[in-house]
C-alpha positions in Angstrom: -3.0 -18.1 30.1 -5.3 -16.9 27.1 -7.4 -14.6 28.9 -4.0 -12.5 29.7 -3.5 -12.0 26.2 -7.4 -10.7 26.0 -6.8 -8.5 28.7 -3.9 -7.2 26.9 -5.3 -6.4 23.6 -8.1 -4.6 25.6 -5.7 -2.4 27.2 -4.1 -1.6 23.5 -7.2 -1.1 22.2 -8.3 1.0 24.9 -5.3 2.7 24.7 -5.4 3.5 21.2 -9.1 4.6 21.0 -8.4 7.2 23.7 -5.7 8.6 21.6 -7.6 9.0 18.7 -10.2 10.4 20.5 -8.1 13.2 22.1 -6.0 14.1 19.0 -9.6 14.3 17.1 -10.3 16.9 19.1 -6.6 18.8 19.0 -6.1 21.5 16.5 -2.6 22.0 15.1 -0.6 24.7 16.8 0.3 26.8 13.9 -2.2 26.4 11.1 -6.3 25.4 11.1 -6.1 22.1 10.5 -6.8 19.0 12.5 -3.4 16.9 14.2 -4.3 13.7 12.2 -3.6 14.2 8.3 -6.5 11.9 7.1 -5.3 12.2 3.2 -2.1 10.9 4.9 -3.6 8.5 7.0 -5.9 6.9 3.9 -2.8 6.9 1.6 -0.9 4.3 4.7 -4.0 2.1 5.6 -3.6 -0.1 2.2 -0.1 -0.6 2.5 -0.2 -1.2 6.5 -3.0 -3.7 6.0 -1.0 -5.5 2.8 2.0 -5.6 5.0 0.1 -7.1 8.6 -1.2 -9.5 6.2 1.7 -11.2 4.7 3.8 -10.5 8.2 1.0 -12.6 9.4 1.0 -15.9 6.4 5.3 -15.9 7.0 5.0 -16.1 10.3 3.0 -18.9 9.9 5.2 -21.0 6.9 8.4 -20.2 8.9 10.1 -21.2 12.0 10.7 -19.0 14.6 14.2 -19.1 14.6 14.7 -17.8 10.7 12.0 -15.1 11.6 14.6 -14.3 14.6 17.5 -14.3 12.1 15.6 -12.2 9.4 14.4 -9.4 11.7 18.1 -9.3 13.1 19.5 -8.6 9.5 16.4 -6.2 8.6 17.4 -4.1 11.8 21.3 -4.5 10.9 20.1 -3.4 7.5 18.2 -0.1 8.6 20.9 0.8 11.3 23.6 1.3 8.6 21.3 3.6 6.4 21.6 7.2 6.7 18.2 9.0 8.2 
């Protein structure tokens, strides 16, 4: 049963390499500049990795069924808010 979850993140990884690679080589349509905003891209990273890590440690204090009930009223939460 593990090695299917192996052989899963190889295909996301795989996945998400190739993507990179192809959009690093993409210019934007209307101006000269690359597709991937790396000042954009730099200014996520700290908060993305801040985030995976404590998604990760309350995943592991709580029980699956008040992560269940949490991400229910985070998702009820963002449906009512305007775009």
């Amino acid at each position: 049963m593990l090695a299917w979850f192996g052989l899963g993140a190889g295909m996301i990884m795989g996945a998400s390499a190739s993507s990179v690679w192809y959009n690093l080589q993409v210019s934007h349509p209307t101006k000269e500049a690359p597709v991937i905003d790396y000042k954009l891209a730099l200014l996520f990273q700290p908060m993305l990795m801040l985030g995976i890590t404590i998604g990760v440690e309350l995943s592991v204090i709580f029980p699956y069924w008040l992560i269940t009930v949490l991400i229910i009223i985070l998702f009820v939460g963002n449906h009512r808010l305007p775009l």
